[in-house]
C-alpha positions in Angstrom: 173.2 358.6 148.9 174.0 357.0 145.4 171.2 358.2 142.9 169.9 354.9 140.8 170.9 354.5 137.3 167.6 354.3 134.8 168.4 351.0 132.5 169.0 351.8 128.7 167.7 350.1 125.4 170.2 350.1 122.5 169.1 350.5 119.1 169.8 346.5 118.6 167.1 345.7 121.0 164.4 348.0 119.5 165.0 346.9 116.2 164.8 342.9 117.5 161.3 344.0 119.2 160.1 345.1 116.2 160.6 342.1 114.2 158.8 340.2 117.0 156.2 341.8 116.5 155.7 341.8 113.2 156.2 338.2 113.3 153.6 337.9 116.2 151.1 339.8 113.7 151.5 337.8 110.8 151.2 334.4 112.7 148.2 335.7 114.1 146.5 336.8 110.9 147.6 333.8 108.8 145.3 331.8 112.0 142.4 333.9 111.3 142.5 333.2 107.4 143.8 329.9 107.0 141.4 327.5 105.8 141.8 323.9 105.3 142.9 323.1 101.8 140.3 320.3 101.4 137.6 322.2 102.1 138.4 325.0 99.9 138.4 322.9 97.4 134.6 321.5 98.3 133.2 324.3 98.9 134.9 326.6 96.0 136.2 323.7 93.7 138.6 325.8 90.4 136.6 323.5 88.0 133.7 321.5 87.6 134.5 317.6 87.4 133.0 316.5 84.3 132.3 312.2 83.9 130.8 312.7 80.7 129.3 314.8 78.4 126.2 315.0 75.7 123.4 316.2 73.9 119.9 315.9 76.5 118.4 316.6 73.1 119.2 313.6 71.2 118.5 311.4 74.4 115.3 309.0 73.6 115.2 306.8 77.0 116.3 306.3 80.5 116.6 303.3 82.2 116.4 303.4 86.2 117.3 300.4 88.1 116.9 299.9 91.6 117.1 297.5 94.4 113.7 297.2 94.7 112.1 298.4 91.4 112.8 299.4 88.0 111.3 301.3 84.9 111.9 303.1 81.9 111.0 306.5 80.7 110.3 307.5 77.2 110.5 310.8 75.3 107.6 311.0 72.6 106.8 313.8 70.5 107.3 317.8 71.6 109.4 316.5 74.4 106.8 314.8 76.4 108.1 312.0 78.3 105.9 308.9 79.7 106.7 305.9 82.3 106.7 302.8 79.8 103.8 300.3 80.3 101.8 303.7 82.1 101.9 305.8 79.0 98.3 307.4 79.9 99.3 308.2 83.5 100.4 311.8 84.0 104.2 312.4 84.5 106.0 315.4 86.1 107.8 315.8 82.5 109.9 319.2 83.7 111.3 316.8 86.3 112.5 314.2 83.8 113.6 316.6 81.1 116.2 317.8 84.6 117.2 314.2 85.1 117.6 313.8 81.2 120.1 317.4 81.4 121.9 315.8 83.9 122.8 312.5 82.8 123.8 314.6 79.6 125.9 316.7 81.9 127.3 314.5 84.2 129.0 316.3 87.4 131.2 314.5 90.2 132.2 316.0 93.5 135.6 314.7 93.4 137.7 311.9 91.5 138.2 308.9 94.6 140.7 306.5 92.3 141.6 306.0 88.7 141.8 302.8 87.2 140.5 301.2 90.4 141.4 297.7 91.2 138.9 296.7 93.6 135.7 298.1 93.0 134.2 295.9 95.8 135.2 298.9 98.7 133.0 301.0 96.8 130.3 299.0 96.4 130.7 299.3 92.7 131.8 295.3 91.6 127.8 294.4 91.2 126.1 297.6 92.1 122.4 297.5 92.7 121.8 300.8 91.1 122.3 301.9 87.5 120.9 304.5 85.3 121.0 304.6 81.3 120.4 306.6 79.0 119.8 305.7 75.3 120.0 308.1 72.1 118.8 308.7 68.7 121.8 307.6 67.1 121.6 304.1 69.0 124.3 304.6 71.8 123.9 303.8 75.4 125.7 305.8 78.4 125.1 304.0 81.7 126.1 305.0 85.4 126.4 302.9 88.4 125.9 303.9 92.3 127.6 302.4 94.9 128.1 302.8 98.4 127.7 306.4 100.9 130.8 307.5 101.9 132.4 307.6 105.1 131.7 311.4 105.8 127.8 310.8 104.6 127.7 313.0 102.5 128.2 311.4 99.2 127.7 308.2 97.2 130.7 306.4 95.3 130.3 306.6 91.4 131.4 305.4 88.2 130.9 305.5 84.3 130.6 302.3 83.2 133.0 303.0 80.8 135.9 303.3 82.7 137.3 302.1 86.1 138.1 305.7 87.4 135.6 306.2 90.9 134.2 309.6 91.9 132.2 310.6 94.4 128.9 312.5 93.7 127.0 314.9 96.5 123.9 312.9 98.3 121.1 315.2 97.0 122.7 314.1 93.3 122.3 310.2 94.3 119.2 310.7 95.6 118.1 312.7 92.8 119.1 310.2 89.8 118.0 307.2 91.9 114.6 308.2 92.7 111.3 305.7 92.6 109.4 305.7 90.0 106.3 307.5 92.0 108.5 310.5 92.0 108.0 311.0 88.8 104.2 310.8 88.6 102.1 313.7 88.9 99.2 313.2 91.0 97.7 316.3 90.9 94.1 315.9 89.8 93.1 319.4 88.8 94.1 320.3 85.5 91.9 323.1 85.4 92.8 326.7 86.7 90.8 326.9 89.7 90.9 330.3 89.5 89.5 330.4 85.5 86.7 327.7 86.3 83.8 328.7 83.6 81.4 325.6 84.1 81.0 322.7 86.7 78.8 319.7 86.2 78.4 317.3 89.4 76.0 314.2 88.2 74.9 312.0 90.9 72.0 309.4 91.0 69.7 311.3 92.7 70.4 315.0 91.0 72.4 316.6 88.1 73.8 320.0 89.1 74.7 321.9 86.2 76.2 325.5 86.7 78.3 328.1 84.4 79.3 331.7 84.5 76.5 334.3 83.6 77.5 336.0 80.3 76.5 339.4 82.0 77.0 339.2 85.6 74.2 340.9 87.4 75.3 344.2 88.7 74.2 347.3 91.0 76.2 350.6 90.4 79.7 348.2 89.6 78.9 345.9 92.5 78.2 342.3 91.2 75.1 340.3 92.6 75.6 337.3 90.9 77.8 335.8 88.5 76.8 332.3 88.1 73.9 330.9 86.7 72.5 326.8 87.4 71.0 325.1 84.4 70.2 321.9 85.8 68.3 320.5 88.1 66.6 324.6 87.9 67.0 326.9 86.1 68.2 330.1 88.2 71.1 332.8 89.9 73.5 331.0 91.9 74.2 332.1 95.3 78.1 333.2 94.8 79.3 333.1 98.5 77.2 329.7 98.4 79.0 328.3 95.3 82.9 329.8 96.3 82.4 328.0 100.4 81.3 325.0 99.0 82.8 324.0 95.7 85.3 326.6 94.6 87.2 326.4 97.6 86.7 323.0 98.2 88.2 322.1 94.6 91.6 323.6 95.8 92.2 321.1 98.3 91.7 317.9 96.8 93.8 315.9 98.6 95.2 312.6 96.8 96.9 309.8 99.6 98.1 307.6 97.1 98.1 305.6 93.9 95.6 302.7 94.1 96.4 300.6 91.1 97.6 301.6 87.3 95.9 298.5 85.4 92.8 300.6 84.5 90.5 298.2 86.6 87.8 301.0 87.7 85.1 298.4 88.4 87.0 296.9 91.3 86.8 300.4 93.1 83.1 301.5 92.2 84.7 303.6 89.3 82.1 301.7 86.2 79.3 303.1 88.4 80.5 306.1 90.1 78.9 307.8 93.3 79.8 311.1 91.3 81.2 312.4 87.7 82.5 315.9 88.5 83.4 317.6 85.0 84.8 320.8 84.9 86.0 322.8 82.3 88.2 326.7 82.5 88.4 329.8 80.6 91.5 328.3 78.8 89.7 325.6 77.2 90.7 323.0 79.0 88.1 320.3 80.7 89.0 317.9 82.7 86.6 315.0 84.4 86.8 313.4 87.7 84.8 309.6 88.7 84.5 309.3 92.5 83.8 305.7 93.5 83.8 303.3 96.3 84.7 304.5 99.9 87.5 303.5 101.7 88.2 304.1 105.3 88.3 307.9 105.3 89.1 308.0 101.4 87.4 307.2 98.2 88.7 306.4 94.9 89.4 308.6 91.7 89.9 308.2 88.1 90.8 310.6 85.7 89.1 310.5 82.6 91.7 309.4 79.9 94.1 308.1 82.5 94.3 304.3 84.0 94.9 305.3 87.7 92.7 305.2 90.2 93.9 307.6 93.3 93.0 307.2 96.9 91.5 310.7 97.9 90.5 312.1 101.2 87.3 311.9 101.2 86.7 315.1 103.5 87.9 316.9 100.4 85.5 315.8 98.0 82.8 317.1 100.4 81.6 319.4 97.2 80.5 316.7 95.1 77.8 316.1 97.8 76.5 319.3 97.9 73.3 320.1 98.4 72.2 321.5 95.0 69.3 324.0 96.5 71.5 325.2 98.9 73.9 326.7 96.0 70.8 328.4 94.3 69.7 332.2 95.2 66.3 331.6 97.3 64.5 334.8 96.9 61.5 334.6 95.0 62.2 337.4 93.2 64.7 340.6 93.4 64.0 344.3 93.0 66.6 346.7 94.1 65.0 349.4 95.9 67.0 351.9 93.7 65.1 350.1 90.3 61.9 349.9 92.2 59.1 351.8 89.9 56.2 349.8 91.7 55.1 346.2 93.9 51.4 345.1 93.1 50.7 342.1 95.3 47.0 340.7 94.7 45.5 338.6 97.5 42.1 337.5 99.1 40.2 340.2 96.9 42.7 342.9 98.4 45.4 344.3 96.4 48.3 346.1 98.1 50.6 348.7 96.1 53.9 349.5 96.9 55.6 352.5 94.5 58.7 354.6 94.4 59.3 357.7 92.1 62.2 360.5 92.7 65.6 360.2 92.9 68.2 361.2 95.5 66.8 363.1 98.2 63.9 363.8 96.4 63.1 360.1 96.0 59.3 359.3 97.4 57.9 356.1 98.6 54.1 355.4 98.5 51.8 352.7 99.9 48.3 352.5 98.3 48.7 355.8 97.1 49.7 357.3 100.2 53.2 358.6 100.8 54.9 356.8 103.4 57.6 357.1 106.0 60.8 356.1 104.2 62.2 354.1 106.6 59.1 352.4 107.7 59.0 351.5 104.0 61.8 349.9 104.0 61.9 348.4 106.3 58.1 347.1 107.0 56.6 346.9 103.3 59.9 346.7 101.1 61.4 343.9 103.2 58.2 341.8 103.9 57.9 341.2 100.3 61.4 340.9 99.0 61.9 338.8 101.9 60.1 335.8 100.5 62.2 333.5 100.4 61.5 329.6 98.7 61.8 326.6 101.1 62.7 323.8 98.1 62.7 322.7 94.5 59.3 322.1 92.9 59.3 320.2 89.8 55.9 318.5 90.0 53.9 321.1 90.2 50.8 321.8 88.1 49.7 325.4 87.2 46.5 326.5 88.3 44.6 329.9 89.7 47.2 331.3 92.6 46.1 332.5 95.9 48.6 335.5 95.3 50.2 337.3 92.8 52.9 339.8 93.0 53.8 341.9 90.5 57.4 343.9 90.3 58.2 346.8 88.0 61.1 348.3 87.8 62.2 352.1 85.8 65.3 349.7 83.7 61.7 348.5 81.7 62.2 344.6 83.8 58.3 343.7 84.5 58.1 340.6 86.3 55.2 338.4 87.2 55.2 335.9 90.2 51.6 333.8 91.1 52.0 331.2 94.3 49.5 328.6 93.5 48.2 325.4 95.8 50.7 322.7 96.2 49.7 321.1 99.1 48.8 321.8 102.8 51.9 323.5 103.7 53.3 325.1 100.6 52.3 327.5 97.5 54.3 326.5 94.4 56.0 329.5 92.8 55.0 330.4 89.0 57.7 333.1 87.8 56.9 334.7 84.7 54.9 331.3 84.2 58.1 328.7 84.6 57.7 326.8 88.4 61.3 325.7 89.8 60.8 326.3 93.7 58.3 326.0 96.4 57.6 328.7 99.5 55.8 327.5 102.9 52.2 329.2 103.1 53.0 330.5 106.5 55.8 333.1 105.3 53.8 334.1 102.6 51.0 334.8 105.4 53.3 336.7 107.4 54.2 338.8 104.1 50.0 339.7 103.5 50.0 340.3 107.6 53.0 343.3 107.4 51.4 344.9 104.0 47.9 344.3 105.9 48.9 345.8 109.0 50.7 349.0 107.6 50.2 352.1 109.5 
């Protein structure tokens, strides 16, 4: 049987099989990095497009004109710019001075047409928005947008010097065509919230007047107290009353809108306000707030030194309502165990004495005399009596002979003196160191004399 012949390859074919695929490889490779040429050039264009160039320093106005509103801002001196005809209303001036840098500056995505002949397709024969922008040396340079292009993603553009049409990115149209609200700030704090040094809140019924203490009250580096009220008492703030109420409050004021810019405050209860609200920070700068009239679930707002009145929810101004005994510290006097030297309290004839001497674990507590259990101390005498705890303001009150007097000395030298005399039926009022400010319900000063009576 015939044995079958194995086919050959000659050296032609080989060679033919490797340019194939070599060809095959390149084909396949230019696929895998060929990108379109126009969108090389968007996205990583060789040169920026300039329309025109010039100096943002010398520029003096800008003119915005839209379909629906126009305006004019004004740079006055170090740089500040204004909205003309609102020149006390508060501007976002680092957002101008960027539209000034821009106009000085001005970029195009691409050029559409030189010399155009029918400015019509692009909505740039009578355009309905322009921008202009005048400087020192009396000059004028002024832009015109016209319609979005066909992709979306751009707005036909022109100088209105010349005839040649670009196109410009959306978020750049958008940018120099904005409303004039953009351009307000309606922030109402000035102040640091975080530096706050003094609040004042005056209403018709009360005047709260509260600053930071000089010399915060402290125990081995932990602070008590760090704010003080001056008005309608005089006393030590309650600090985790004071931060839940108004310091944390003051950080979400939250504006809705503009009301009106003509400075007409009566029309909105602003001449009479339910609240002036003046705060002042550790950078010297104070700043004063007038709430006024409801409105649905807002109320209005001037600024001091501005002519706006805002629309504010009203849920955020919730501190300027605050009860102003609720922010004060309530005790009727502290002693920290650790200062405590002696307690006289004087009642009835009976006088009950509470002392402390030692330190560490050799500190001693006595009652009458007697040493007593340290934790029954503590926690029966100690607590009755630094436990009183004031039920309201007193400001009527009229000094006379007290039902009880307490007296606390402590080993820093402090020796302080507190007499509850008659108010009426149900309440002492509370003489400290001779000054009255609060009132304490008879009862819980009753069940104070029952725990030092009933001691064992």
């Amino acid at each position: 049987m015939a044995q079958e012949e194995t086919p050959m390859i000659n050296k032609k074919t080989i060679i033919i099989l490797a340019a194939a695929v070599l060809v095959l490889a390149a084909a396949t490779a230019a696929v895998f990095m060929w990108t379109p040429a126009e969108d090389k050039e968007e996205d990583n264009p060789s040169e920026t497009i300039y329309i025109w160039q010039g100096n943002a320093d010398d520029m003096q106005s800008i003119d915005v004109n839209l379909p629906d509103d126009s305006f004019t801002l004004v740079k006055g001196d170090e740089d500040k710019w204004s909205i003309k005809g609102l020149e006390g209303a508060a501007v976002k001036n680092y957002s101008i001075s960027m539209l000034s840098s821009d106009l000085a500056a001005m970029t195009a995505k691409s050029i559409v047409e030189e010399n155009a002949a029918d400015l019509a397709k692009y909505g740039l024969a009578e355009p309905e928005y322009s921008i202009s922008a005048s400087f020192a040396d009396g000059s004028k340079k002024t832009y015109y947008g016209g319609d979005k292009t066909a992709m979306g993603d751009g707005y036909y553009f022109r100088d209105a010097d010349s005839d040649t049409v670009y196109t410009i990115y959306a978020s750049k149209f958008e940018s120099l065509f904005a409303k004039k609200s953009s351009y307000r700030d309606i922030t109402l704090l000035k102040v640091d919230s975080n530096k706050i040094m003094s609040i004042s809140i005056d209403r018709a019924d009360v005047k709260i007047s509260i600053k930071k203490m000089e010399n915060p009250e402290t125990v081995e580096g932990y602070t008590l107290a760090s704010w003080e009220m001056t008005s309608p008492v005089a006393g030590t703030v309650d600090d985790s009353q004071l931060s839940t109420n108004v310091l944390e409050k003051l950080t979400s004021i939250g504006v809705t809108s503009v009301a009106s810019d003509k400075g007409d405050f009566a029309a909105y209860g602003l001449d009479k306000p339910y609240a002036t609200v003046t705060l002042s920070d550790e950078d010297g700068v104070t700043q004063t707030l007038k709430i006024g009239d409801l409105s649905g679930g807002d109320r209005y707002v001037s600024v001091d030194g501005e002519p706006t009145v805002y629309t504010v929810d009203a849920d955020s101004l919730e501190f300027a309502s605050v009860d102003a005994f609720k922010l004060v510290t309530k005790f009727v006097n502290i002693a920290y165990i650790d200062k405590l030297e002696s307690i006289t309290v004087s009642a009835n004839g009976e006088v009950y004495t509470l002392s402390a001497s030692g330190e560490g674990d050799d500190r001693k507590y006595m009652f009458n005399g007697v040493e007593a259990d340290t934790d029954k101390f503590k926690k029966d005498l100690y607590q009755a009596v630094i436990g009183l705890i004031c039920s309201d303001f007193c400001n009527d009150a009229k000094y006379g002979a007290p039902d009880v007097t307490v007296e606390y000395i402590l080993n820093d030298g402090t020796h302080d003196k507190v007499e509850l005399v008659n108010y009426d039926d149900r309440n002492y009022a509370v003489f400290k160191n001779g000054k009255c400010s609060m009132k304490i319900l008879k009862k819980d000063v009753n069940s104070m004399l029952d725990a030092l009576r009933n001691f064992k």
